[in-house]
C-alpha positions as CSV (number, residue, x, y, z in Angstrom):
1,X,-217.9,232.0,231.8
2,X,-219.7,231.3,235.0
3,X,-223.4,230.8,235.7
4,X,-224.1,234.2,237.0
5,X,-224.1,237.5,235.6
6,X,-220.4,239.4,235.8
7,X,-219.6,242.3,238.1
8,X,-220.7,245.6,237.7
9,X,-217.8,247.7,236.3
10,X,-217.0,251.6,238.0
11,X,-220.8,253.5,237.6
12,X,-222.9,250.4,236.6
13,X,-225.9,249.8,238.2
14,X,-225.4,246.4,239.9
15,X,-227.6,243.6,238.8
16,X,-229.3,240.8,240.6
17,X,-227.7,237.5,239.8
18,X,-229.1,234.8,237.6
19,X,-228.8,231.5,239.2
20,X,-227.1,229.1,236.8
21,X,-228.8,230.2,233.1
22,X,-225.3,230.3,231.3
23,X,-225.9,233.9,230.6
24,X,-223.5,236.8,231.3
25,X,-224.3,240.8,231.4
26,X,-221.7,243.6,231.5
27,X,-218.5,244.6,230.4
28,X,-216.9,242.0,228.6
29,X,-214.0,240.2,230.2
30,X,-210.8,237.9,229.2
31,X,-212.2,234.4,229.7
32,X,-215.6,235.3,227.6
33,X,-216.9,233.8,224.4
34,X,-217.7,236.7,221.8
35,X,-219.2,236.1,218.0
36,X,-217.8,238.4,215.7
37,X,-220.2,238.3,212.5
38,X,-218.9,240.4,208.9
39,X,-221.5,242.1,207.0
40,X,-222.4,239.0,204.7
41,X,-223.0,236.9,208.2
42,X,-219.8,235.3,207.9
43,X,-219.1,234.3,211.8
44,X,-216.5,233.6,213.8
45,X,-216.1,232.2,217.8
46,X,-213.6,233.4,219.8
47,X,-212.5,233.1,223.7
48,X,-211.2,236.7,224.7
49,X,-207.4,236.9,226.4
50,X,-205.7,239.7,227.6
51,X,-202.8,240.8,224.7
52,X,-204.3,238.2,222.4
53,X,-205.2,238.7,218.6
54,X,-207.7,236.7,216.3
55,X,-206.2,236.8,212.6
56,X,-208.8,236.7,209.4
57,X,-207.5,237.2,205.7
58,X,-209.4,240.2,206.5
59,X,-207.1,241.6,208.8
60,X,-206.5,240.9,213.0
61,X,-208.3,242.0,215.7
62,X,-207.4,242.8,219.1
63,X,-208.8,241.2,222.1
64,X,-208.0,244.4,224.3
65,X,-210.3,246.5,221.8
66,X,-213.2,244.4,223.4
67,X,-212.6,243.6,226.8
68,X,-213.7,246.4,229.0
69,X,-216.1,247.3,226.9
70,X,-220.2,246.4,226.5
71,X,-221.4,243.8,224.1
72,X,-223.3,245.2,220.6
73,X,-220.2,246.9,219.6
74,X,-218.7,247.1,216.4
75,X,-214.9,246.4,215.7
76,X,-212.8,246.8,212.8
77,X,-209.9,244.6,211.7
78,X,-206.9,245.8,211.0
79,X,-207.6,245.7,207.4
80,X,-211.1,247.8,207.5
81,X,-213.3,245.2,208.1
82,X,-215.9,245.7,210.7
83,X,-217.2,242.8,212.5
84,X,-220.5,242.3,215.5
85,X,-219.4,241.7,218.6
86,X,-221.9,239.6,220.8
87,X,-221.8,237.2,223.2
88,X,-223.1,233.9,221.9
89,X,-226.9,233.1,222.4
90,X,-227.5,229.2,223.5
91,X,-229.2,229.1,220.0
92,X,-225.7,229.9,218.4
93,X,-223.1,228.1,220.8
94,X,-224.9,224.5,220.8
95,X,-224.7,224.6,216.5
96,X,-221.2,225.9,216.8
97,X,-219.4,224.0,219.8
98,X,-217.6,220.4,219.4
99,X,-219.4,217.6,218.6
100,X,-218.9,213.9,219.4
101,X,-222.8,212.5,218.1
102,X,-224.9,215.1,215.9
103,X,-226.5,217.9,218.2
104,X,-230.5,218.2,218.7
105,X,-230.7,222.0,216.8
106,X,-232.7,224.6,218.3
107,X,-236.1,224.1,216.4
108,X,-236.4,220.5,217.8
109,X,-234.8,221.8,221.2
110,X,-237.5,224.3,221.1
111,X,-240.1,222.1,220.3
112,X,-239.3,219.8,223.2
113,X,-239.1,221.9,225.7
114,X,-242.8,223.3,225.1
115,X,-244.2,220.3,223.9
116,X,-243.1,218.0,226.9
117,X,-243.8,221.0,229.0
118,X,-240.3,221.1,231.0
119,X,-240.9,223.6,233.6
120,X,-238.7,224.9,236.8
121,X,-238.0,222.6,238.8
122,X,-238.8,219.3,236.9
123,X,-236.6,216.0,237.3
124,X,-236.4,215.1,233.4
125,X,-234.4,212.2,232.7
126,X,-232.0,212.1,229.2
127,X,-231.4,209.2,227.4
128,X,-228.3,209.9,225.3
129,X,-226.7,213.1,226.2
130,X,-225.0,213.3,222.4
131,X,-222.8,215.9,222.5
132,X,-224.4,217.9,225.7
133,X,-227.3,220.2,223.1
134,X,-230.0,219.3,224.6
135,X,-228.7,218.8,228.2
136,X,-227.9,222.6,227.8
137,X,-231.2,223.3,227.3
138,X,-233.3,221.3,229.9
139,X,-230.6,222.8,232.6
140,X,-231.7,226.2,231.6
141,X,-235.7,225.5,231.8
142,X,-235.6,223.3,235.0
143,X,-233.5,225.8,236.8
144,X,-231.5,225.2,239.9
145,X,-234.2,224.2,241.8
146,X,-234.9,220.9,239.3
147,X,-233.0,218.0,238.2
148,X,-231.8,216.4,234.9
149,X,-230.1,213.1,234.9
150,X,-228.8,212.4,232.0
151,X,-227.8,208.8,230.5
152,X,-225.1,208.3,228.0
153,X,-223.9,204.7,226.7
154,X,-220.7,205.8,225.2
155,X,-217.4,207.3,227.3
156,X,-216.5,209.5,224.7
157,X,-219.7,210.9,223.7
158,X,-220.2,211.5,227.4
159,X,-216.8,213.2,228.0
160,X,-217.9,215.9,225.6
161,X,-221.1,216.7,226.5
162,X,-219.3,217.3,229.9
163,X,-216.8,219.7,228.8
164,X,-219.6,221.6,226.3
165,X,-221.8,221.7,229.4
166,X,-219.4,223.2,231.5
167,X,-218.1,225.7,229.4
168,X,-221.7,227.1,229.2
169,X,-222.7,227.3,232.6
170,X,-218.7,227.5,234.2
171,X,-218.6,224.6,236.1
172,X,-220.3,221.5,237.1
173,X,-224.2,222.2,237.0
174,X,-225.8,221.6,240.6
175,X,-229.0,220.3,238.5
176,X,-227.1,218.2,236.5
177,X,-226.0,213.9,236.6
178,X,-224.9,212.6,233.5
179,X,-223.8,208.4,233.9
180,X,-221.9,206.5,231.7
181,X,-224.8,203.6,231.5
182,X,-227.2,201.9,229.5
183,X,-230.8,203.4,230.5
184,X,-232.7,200.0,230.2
185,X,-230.3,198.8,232.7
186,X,-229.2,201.6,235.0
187,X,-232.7,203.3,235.1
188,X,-234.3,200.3,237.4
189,X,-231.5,200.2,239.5
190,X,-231.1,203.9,240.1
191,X,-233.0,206.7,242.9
192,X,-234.7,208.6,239.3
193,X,-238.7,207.5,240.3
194,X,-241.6,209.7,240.4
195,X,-239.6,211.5,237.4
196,X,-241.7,214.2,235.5
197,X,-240.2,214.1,232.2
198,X,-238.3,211.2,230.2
199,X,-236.5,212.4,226.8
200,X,-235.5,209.8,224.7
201,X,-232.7,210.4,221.9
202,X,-231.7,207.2,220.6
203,X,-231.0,204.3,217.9
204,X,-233.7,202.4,219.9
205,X,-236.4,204.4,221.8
206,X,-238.9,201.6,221.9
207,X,-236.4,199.7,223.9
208,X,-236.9,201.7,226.7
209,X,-240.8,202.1,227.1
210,X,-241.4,200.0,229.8
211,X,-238.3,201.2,232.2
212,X,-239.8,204.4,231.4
213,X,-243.3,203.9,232.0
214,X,-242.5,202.3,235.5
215,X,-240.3,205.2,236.7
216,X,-242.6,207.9,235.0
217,X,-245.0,209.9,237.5
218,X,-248.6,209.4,236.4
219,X,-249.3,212.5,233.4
220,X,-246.0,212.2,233.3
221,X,-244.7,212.5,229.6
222,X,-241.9,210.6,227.3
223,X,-240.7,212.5,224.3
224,X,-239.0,210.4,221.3
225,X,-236.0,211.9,218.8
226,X,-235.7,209.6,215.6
227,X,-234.6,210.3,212.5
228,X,-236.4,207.7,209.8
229,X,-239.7,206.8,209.4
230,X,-239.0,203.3,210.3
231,X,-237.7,204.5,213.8
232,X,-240.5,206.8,214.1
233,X,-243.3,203.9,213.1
234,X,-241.9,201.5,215.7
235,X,-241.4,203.9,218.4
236,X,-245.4,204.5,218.1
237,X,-246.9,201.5,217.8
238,X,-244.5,199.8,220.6
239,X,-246.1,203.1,223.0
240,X,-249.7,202.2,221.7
241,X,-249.3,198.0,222.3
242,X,-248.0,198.9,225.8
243,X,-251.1,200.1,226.9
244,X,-249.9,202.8,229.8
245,X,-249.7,206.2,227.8
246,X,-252.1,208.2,225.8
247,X,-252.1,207.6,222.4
248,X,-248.8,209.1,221.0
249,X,-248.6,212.4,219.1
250,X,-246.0,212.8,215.8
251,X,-244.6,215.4,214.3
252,X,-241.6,217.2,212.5
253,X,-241.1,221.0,211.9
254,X,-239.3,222.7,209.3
255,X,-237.8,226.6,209.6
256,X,-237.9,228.9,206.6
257,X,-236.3,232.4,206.5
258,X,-237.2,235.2,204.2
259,X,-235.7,237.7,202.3
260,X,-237.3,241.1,202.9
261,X,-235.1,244.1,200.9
262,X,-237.7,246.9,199.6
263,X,-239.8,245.3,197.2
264,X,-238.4,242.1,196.9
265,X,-239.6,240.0,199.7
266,X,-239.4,236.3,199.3
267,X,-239.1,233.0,200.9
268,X,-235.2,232.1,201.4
269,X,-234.0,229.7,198.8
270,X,-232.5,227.7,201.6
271,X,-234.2,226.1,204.9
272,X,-234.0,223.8,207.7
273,X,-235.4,221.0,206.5
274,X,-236.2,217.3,208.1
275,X,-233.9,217.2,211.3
276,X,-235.8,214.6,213.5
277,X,-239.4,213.4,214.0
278,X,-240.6,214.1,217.5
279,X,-242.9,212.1,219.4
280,X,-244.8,213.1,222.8
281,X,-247.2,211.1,224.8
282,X,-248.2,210.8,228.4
283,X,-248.4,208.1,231.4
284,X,-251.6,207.3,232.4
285,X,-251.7,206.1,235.8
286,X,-251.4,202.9,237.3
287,X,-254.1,200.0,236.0
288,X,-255.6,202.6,233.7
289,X,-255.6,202.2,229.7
290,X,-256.7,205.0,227.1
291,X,-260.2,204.4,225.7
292,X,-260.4,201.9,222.5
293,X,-259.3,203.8,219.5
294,X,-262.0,203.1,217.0
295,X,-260.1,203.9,214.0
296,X,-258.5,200.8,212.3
297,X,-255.4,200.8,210.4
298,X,-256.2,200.3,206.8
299,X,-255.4,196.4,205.2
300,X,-252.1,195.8,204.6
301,X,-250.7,198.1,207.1
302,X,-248.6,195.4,208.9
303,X,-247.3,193.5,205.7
304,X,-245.0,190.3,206.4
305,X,-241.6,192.2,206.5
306,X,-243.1,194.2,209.6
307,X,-241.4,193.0,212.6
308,X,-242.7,195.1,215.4
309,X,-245.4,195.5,218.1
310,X,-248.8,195.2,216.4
311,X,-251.7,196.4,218.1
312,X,-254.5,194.4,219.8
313,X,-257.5,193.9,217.4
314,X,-260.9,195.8,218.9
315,X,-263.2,194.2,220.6
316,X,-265.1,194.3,217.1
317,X,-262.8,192.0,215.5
318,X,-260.2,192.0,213.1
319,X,-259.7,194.8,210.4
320,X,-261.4,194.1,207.3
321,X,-261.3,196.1,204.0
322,X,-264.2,198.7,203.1
């Protein structure tokens, strides 16, 4: 798969290209990823090859019945059953491609990418690349025109986000640095200043709030990925006690399908649940603080086993019960 649409076959209207999105259009060719899905949404990924088969225990299938011919198409095995034939969507191939750390799924994906408004041409930075989900995504919003460096601590984890990344887009992304490097450490040191966007996905976000406050761009925003409360309590407070962003924003989102089929139309019994909390908030600029927030956390909100930042106390004095 390469980063621009594929040739127009004999009598097809020729297309412009598409810059680096990942996405192909056309006839499909030997070399292309295809999702076959059953009738009960059974799926399976395969990598088309000239005079190859995919086997089932519902019968083979013949890679030369689909290369040649347009997505959308319907195939049957050799033992009856007929099977979808499309080209993965982004959604699909970063929940179904290998995996070194757990993936960011689409509903947070989609949540950061409008929520820390990435936009063409933006220089995000990445804090722990995972196995290359997110990465994916950011490319495809900044466009070739923007930049995404992204920061991994771990070889291995880094090594497959490389090849995942690659696969998508067919080669090394022109928009794309991914280091093998501590952020706290290698951010300082490094050319990424002025940057619009900081995403953070990692054991210890609050770590890394003031490397990322000095090389954000005033209005600039940080977005946080934590799992646990705990993670998601420190990260806030350590972003409120620093005293250079707004006050931060929290949140998690859930996705619910339904069952519609005549009269019976119901909530699925299944869903996508708690994946990550997400927090946004944005860099104020230089020698400015947000106004005094007025509202006080209730008595007993920092207890003696809390080991974090703490907020200053207002100018009114310390918090006292009602």
């Amino acid at each position: 798969m390469t980063g621009w649409r594929s040739e127009p076959s004999a009598g097809e209207v020729p297309q412009p290209p598409v810059a680096w999105a990942g996405v192909r259009h056309g006839c499909l060719a030997a070399g292309d990823w295809v999702r076959l899905t059953d009738a009960k949404g059974r799926r399976h990924n395969i990598r088309l090859g000239a005079g190859e088969q995919f086997f089932t225990s519902k019968g083979s299938i013949e890679h030369d019945d689909l290369i040649g011919g347009p997505e959308g198409v319907v195939v049957t095995s050799s033992k009856g059953t007929q099977y979808l034939a499309f080209r993965p969507l982004l959604s699909e191939y970063v929940v179904s491609m290998p995996r070194g750390a757990a993936v960011v799924y689409p509903k947070d994906a989609a949540q950061i990418l409008t929520s820390a408004d990435i936009f063409p041409g933006a220089h995000v930075v990445e804090a722990g690349a995972g196995s290359g989900s997110l990465s994916a995504y950011l490319l495809r919003a900044v466009g070739p025109t923007g930049r995404v460096s992204s920061y991994e601590r771990r070889a291995d984890f880094a090594e497959i986000a490389r090849r995942n990344v690659e696969q998508l887009y067919g080669g090394e992304h022109p928009a794309w640095q991914l280091s093998v490097a501590d952020l706290t450490e290698a951010l300082p040191a490094s050319t990424d200043r002025d940057v619009d966007r900081v995403v953070l996905d990692l054991l210890a976000p609050w770590e890394c709030v003031d490397v990322v406050a000095d090389a954000l761009t005033p209005g600039g925003i940080v977005c946080a990925y934590v799992a646990t409360t705990t993670q998601l309590a420190r990260v806030v407070e350590t972003l409120r006690v620093h005293g250079g962003f707004t006050e931060p924003h929290a949140w998690e989102t859930m996705v619910r399908g339904w069952h519609v089929e005549g009269l019976a139309v119901r909530p699925e019994h299944s869903m996508v649940g708690h994946t990550a909390f997400l927090v946004t908030a944005r860099r104020m600029a230089p020698g400015q603080s947000p106004p005094t927030r007025r509202r006080r956390p209730a008595p007993g909100s920092y207890g003696p086993d809390y080991t974090g930042p703490r907020p200053a106390e207002s100018r009114d004095g310390p918090a006292t019960s009602a």
